[in-house]
C-alpha positions as CSV (number, residue, x, y, z in Angstrom):
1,X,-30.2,24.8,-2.6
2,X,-32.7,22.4,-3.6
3,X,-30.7,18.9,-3.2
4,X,-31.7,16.9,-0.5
5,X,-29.9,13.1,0.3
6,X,-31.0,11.3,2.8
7,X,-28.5,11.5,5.2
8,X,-28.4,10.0,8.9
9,X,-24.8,11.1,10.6
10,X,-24.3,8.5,13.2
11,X,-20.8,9.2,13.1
12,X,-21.0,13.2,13.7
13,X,-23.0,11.7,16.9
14,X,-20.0,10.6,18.5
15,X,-18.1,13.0,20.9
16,X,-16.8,16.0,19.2
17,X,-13.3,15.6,19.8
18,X,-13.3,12.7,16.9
19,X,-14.0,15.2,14.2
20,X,-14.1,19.1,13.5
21,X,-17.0,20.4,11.9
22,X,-16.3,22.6,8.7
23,X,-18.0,23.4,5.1
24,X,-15.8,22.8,2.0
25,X,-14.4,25.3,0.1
26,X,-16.0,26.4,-3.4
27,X,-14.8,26.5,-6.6
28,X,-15.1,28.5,-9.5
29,X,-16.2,26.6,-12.0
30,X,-17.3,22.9,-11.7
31,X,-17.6,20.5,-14.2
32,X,-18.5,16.8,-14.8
33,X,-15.7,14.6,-15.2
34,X,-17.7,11.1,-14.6
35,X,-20.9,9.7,-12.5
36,X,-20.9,6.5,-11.4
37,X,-24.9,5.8,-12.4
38,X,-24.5,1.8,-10.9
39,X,-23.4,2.6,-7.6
40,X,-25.7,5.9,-7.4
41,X,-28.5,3.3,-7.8
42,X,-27.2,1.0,-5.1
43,X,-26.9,3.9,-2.9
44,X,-30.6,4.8,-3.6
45,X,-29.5,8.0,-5.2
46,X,-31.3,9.8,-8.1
47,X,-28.5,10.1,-10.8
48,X,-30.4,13.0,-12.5
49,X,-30.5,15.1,-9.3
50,X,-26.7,14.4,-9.2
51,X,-25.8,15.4,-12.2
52,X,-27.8,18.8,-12.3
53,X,-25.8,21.8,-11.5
54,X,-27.3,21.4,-8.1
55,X,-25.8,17.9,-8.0
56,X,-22.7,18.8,-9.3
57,X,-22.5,21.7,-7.1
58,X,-22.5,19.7,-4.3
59,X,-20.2,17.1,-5.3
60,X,-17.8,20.2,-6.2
61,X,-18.1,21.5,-2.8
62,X,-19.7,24.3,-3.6
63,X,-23.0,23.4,-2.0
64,X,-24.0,21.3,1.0
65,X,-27.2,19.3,1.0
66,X,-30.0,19.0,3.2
67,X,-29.5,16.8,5.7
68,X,-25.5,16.4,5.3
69,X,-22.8,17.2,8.3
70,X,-20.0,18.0,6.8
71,X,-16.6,17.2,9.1
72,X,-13.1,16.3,8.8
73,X,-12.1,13.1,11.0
74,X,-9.4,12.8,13.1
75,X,-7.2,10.0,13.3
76,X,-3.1,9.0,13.9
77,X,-1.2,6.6,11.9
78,X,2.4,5.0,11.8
79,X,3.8,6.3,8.3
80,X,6.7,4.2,7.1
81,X,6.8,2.6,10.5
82,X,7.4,6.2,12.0
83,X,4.2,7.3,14.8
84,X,2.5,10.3,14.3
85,X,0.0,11.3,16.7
86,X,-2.2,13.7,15.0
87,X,-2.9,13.0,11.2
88,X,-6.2,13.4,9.8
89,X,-8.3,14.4,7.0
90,X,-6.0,16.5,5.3
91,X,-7.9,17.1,2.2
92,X,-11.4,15.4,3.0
93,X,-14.6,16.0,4.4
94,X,-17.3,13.7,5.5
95,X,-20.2,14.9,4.0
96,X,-22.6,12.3,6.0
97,X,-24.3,9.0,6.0
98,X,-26.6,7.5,3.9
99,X,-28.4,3.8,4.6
100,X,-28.6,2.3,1.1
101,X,-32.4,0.4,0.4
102,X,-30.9,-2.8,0.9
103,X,-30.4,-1.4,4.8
104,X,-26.2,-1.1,4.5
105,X,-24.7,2.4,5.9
106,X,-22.2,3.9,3.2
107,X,-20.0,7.4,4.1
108,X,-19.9,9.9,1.5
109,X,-17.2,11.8,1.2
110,X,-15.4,14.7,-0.8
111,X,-11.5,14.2,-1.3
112,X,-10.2,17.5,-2.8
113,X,-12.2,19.7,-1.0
114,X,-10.5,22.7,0.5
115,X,-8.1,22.8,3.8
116,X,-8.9,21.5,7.2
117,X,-7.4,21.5,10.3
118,X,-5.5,18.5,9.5
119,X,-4.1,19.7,6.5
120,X,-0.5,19.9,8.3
121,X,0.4,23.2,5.4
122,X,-1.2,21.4,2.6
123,X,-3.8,23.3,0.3
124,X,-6.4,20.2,0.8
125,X,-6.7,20.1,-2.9
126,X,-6.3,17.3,-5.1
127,X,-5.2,17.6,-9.0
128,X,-7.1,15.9,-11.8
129,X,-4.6,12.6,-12.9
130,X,-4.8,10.9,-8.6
131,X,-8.5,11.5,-8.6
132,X,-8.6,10.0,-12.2
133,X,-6.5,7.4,-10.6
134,X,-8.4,6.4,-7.8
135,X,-11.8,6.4,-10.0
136,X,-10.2,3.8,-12.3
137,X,-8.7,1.9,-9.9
138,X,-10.9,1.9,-7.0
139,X,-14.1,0.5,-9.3
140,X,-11.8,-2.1,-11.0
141,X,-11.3,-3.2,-7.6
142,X,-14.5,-3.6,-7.0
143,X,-15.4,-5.0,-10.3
144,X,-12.4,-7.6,-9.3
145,X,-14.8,-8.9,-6.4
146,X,-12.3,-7.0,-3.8
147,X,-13.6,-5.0,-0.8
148,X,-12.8,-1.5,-1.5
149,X,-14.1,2.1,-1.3
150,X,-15.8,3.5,-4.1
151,X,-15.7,6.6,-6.4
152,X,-19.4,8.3,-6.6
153,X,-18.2,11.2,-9.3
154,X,-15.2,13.4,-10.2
155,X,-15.2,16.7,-11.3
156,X,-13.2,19.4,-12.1
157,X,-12.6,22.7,-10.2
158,X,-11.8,25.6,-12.6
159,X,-9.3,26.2,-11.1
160,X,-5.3,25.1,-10.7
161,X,-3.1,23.3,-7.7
162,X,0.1,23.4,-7.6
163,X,2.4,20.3,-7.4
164,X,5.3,19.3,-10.1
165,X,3.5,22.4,-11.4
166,X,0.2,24.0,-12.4
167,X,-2.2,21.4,-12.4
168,X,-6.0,20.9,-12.7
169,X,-7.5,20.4,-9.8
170,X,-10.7,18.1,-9.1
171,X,-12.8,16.4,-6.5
172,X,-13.6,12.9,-6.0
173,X,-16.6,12.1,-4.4
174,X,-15.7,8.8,-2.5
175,X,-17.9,6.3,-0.8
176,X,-16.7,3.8,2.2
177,X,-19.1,1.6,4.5
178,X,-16.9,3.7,7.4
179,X,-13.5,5.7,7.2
180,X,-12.6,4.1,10.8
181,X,-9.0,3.5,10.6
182,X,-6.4,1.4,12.9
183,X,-4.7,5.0,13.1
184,X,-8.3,6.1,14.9
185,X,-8.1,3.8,17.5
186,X,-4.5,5.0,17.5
187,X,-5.1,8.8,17.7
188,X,-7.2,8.0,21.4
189,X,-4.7,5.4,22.4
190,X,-2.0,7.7,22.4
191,X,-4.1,10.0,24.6
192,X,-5.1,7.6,27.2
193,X,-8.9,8.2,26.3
194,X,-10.7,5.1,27.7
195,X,-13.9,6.4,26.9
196,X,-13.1,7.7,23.6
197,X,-11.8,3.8,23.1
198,X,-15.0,2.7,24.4
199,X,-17.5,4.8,22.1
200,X,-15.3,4.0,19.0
201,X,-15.2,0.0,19.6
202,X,-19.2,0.4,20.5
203,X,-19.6,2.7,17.0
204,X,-17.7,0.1,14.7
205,X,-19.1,-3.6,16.2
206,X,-22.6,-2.0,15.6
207,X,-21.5,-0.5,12.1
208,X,-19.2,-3.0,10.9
209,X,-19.5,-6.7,13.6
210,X,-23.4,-6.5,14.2
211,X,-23.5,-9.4,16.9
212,X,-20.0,-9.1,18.5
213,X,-19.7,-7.0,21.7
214,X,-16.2,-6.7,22.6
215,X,-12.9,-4.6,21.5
216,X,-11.2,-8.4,21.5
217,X,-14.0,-9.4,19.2
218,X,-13.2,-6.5,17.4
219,X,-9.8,-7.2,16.7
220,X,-10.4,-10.5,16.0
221,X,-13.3,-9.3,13.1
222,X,-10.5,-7.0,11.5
223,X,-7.8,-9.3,11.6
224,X,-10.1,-11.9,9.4
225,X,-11.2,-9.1,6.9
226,X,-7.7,-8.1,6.3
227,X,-6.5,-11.8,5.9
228,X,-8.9,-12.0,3.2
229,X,-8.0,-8.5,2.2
230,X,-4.3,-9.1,0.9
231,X,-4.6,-12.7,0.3
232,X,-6.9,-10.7,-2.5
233,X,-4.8,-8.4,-3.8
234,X,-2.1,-11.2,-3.5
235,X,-4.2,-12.6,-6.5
236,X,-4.6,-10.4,-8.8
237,X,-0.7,-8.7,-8.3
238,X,-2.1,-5.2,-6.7
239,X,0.4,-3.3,-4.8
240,X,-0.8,-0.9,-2.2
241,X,2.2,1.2,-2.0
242,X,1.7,3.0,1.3
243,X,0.3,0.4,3.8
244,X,0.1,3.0,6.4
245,X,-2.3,2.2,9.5
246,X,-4.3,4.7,9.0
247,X,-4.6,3.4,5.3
248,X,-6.2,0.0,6.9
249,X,-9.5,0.1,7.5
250,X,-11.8,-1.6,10.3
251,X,-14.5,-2.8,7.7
252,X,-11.7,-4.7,6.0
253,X,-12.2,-2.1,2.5
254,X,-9.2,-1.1,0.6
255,X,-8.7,2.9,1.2
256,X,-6.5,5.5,-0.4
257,X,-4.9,4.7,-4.3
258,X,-1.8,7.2,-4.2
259,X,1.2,5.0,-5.3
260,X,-0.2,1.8,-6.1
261,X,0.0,0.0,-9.2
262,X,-0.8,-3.7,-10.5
263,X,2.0,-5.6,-11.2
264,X,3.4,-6.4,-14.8
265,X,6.4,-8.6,-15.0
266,X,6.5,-10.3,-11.8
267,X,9.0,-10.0,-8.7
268,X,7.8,-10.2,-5.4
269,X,10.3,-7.5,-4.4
270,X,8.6,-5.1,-6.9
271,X,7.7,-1.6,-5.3
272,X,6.8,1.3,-7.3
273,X,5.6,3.7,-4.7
274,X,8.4,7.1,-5.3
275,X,8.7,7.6,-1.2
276,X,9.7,3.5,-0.3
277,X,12.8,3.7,-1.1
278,X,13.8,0.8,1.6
279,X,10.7,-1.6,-0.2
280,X,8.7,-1.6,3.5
281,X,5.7,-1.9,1.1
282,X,6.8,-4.5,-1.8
283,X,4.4,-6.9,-3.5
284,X,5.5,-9.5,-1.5
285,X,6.0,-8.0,2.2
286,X,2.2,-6.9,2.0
287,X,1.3,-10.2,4.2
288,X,3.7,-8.9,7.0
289,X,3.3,-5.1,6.8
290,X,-0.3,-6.0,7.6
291,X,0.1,-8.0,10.8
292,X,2.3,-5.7,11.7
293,X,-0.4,-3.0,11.6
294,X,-2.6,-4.9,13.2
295,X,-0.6,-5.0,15.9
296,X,-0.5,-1.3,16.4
297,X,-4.4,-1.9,16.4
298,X,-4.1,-4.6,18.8
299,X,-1.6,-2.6,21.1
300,X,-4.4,0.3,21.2
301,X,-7.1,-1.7,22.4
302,X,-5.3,-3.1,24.9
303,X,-6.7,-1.4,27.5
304,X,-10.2,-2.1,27.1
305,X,-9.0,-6.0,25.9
306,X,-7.2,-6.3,29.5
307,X,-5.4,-9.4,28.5
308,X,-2.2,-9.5,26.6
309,X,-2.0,-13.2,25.9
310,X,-5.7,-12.8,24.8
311,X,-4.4,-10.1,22.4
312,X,-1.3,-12.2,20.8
313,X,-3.3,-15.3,20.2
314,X,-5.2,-13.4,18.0
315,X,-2.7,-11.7,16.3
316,X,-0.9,-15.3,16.2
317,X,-3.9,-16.4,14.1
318,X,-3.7,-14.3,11.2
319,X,-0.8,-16.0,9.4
320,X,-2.8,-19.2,8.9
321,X,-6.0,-17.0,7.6
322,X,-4.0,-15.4,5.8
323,X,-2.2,-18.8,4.2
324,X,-5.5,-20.2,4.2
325,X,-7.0,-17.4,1.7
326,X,-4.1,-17.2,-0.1
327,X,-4.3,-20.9,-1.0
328,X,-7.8,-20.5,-1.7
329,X,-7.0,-17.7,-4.3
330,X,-4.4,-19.2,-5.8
331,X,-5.6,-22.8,-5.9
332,X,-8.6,-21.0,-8.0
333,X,-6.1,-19.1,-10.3
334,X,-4.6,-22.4,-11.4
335,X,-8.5,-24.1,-12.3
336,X,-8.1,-26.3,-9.2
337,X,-11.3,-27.4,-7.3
338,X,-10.0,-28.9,-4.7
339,X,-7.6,-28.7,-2.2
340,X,-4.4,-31.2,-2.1
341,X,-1.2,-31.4,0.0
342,X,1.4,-29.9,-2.8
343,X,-0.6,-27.1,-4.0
344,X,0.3,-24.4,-2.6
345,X,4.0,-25.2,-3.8
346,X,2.7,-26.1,-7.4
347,X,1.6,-22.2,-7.0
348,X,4.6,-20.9,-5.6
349,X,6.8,-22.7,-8.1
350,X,4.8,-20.9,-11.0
351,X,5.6,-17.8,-9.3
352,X,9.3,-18.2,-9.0
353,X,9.2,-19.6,-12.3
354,X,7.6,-16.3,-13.1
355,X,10.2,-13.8,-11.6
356,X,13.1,-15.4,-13.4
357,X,11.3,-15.6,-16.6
358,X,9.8,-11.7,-16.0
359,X,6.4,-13.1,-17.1
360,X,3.8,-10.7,-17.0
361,X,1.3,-11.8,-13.7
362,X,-1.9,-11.2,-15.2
363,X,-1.7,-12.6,-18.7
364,X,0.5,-15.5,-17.8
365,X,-2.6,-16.9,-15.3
366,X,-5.0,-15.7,-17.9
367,X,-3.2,-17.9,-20.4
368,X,-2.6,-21.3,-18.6
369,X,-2.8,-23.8,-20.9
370,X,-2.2,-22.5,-23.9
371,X,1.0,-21.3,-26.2
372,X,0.4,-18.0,-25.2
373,X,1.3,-18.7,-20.9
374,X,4.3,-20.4,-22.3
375,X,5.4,-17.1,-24.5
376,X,5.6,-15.2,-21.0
377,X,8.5,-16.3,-20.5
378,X,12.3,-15.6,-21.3
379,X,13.2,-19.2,-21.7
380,X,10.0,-21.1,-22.2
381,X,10.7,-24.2,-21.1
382,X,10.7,-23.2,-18.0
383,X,7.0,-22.8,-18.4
384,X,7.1,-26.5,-20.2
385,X,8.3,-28.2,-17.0
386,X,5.8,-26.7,-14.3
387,X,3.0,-27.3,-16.8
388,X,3.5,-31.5,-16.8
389,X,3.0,-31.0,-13.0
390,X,0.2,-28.8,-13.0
391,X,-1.6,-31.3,-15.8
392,X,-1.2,-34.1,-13.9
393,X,-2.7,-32.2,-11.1
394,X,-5.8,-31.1,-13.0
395,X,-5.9,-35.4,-13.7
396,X,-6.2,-36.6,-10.1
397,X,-9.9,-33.8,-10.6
398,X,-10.8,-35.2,-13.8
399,X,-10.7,-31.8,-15.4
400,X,-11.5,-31.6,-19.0
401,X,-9.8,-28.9,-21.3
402,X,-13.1,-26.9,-21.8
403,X,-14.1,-27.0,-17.9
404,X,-10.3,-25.7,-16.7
405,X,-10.3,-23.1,-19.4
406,X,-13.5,-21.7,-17.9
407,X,-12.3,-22.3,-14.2
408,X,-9.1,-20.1,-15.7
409,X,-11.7,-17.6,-17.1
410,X,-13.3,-16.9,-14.3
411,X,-10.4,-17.2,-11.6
412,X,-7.9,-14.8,-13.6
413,X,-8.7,-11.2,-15.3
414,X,-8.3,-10.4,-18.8
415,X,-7.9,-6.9,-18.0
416,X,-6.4,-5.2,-15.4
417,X,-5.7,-0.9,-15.0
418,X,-2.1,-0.9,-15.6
419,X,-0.1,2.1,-14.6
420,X,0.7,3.1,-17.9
421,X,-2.5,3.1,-19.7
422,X,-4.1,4.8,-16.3
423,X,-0.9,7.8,-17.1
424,X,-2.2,7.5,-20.9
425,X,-6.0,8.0,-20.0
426,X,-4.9,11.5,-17.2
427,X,-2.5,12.7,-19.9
428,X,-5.5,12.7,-22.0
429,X,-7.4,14.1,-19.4
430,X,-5.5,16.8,-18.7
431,X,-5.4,18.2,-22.1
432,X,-9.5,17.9,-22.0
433,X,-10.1,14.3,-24.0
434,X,-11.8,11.9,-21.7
435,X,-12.2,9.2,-24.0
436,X,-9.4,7.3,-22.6
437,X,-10.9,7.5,-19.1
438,X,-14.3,6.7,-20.1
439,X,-12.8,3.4,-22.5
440,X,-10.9,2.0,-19.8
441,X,-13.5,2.7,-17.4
442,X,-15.5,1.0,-19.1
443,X,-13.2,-2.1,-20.3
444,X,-12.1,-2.5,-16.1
445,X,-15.9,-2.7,-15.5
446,X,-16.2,-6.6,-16.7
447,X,-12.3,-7.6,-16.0
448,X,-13.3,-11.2,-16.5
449,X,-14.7,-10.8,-20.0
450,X,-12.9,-8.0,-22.6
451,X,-14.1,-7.5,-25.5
452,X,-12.3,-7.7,-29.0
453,X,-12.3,-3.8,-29.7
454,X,-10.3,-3.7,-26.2
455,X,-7.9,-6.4,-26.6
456,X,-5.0,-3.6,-26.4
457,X,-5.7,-3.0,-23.0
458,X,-4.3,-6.4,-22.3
459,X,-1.2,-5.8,-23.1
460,X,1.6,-5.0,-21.0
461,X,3.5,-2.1,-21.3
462,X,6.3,-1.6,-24.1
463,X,10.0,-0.5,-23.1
464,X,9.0,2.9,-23.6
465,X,5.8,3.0,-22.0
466,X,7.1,1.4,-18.4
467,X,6.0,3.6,-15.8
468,X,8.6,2.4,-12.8
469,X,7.4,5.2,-9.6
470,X,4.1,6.3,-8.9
471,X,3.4,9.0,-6.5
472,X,1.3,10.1,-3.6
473,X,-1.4,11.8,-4.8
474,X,-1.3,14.9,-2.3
């Protein structure tokens, strides 16, 4: 094996019960699906050494690198409010650690790659359409401005996994500034491991809070990412679908793109996720599901925060970062520059305006100001009497027409990866066309700007195309 990265491990440094060590399983016949040339470059990758068969042995499993340390990390989680004390990488492998030129520390890891000790009876595959999925929708997110993980490469296996039925299966090579988890700090928590506390809160301030010390400034760093975090998707009508705790991450990234989907219509009770059947993980109960979770993150650093009260008031805080960033992203989605008593209910009135008229969320905001917002809607007057507020708003700023259509422009995407064209491109996919994939790979790349051969991708979904569940990729 000739393929060196330049790995340094500093997780696989940490005590070995946070990890077992293991090589992924091979494949029989790998194949390129898609490189991600940008964000090879920003790791200080050679793209050309990636994608020759020695590259694409590796990303395939088939190969480990110099310098990598392959392991499977340990971790606990409260799924659908339910505990469980041992989850883990099920279908993952840390490959290792690289420290991009500009100094940051990115994991890269393989998510398809062959059973671990965590798989819990699973084969620790993964089939082509989820790792499709997650390429799309993970670099739209980050194309959207939105802290998330990243997808390096996909490729195919050869070979089949079995779920609804025979499926191709694939790898997706995924990259995260950590995989730390709430449900880590969980999984030692439950076991009344002080020092395995203590060496994970030291590990992630250093990683992740360069500059704080304690596990209360810990907290306290995660519960302002995450504020941030949802007041994000918040803006731009993502829905996580499975807000886990060991789906939230410490750096404040969003991890793991089984059942989401972006909205269409709008309804803040909208869920599309196959497995919530009770809506724990709506649109609009994202804001509470995550305090809640960082509670449970809260609750498991007690012991090395000492003080309870010091604990709640700052858990008490993140409802008003939260309302604060949401007013922020919202106040921007409407053209607004400033910030007025009365705007956050000029938003929310839009919004409820929105789920009784089943206006799409992403080209109604795109559209504000012209005929085509108004057309949104059911009954579009509806629209007609929110808009005289809203322009007598934009008055008391002095807003011309030309500067609020450019504030609109760049608040509110043109394009989004909507659940049915992301089913369109991995039907295509499956069959062996990746044109599709590529196209609206391409098209989520600049979601601010679309250009005119793309225009179709704008459009929400007809009756007949409607894709109501989505599903958990494992």
């Amino acid at each position: 094996m000739s393929l060196d990265l330049p790995f340094d491990n500093s997780y696989g440094r940490l005590p070995e019960r946070f990890y077992t060590r293991l090589g992924p399983t091979p494949v029989s016949k790998p194949g390129l699906v898609a490189i991600n040339a940008p964000l090879a470059e920003r790791l200080g990758l050679d793209t050309a050494n990636l994608t020759s068969p020695d590259g694409i042995a590796v990303l395939a499993g088939n190969s480990v690198p110099g310098g990598a340390d392959p392991l499977a990390q340990v971790y606990a989680g409260h799924q659908f409010g339910n505990f469980v004390p041992q989850l883990g990488d099920g279908r993952a492998l840390l490959l290792g650690e690289v420290v991009a030129p500009d100094g940051v520390r990115f994991d890269i890891q393989l998510k398809g790659s062959g059973p671990t000790p965590y798989s819990r009876m699973g084969d620790g595959r993964a089939w082509l359409g989820p790792v499709m999925r997650e390429y799309l929708v993970s670099e739209a997110m980050a194309a959207l401005g939105i802290p998330t993980t990243r997808a390096l490469a996909a490729v195919t296996t050869g070979e089949t996994v079995v779920r609804e039925g025979a499926m191709p299966g694939a790898v997706l090579t995924r990259i995260a500034t950590s995989h730390i988890r709430v449900g880590t700090f969980q999984f030692f928590a439950a076991r009344d491991d002080r020092d395995a506390l203590e060496a994970l809160v030291a590990h992630a301030l250093e990683r992740h809070y360069p500059g704080r010390t304690t596990a209360l400034e810990l907290l306290e760093g995660v519960i302002e990412r995450q504020a941030r975090l949802i007041a994000s998707w918040m803006g731009v009508g993502f829905v996580h679908g499975v807000m886990n705790t060991d789906n939230m991450t410490i750096s404040g990234e969003t991890i793991d793109y089984g059942p989401c989907a972006f909205l269409d219509s709008y309804h803040p009770m909208r869920v599309f996720s196959s497995i919530d059947h009770a809506g724990r993980y709506a649109y609009g109960r994202q804001p509470d599901v995550a305090m809640w979770d960082l509670a449970q993150l809260a609750i498991s650093l007690l012991p090395l925060i000492g003080n309870t009260e010091q604990a709640q008031t700052a858990l008490d805080r993140f409802p008003e970062l939260f309302r604060s960033a949401w007013s922020g992203v919202f106040r921007a989605k409407l053209g607004l520059a400033t910030a007025e008593d009365g705007d956050d209910e000029l938003a929310r009135d839009l919004l409820d305006r929105m789920a009784d008229g089943q206006a799409d969320f992403t080209n109604t905001f795109r559209a504000l100001g012209t005929p085509a917002a108004r057309d949104e809607f059911l009954d579009p007057t509806a629209y007609d009497d929110w808009e005289a507020a809203w322009n007598a708003r934009l008055l008391s700023e002095g807003v011309t027409s030309v500067d609020r259509a450019a504030r609109i422009a760049a608040a509110n995407p043109a394009v989004i990866p909507r659940t049915h064209r992301i089913e369109q491109a991995i039907q295509a996919g499956v069959a062996g066309d990746f044109g599709p994939f590529t196209r609206l790979h391409k098209a989520l790349s600049t979601p601010y700007e679309i250009a005119r051969e793309n225009l179709d991708l704008t459009r929400a979904p007809l009756a007949d195309e409607i894709v109501p569940r989505t599903f958990c990729g494992t």
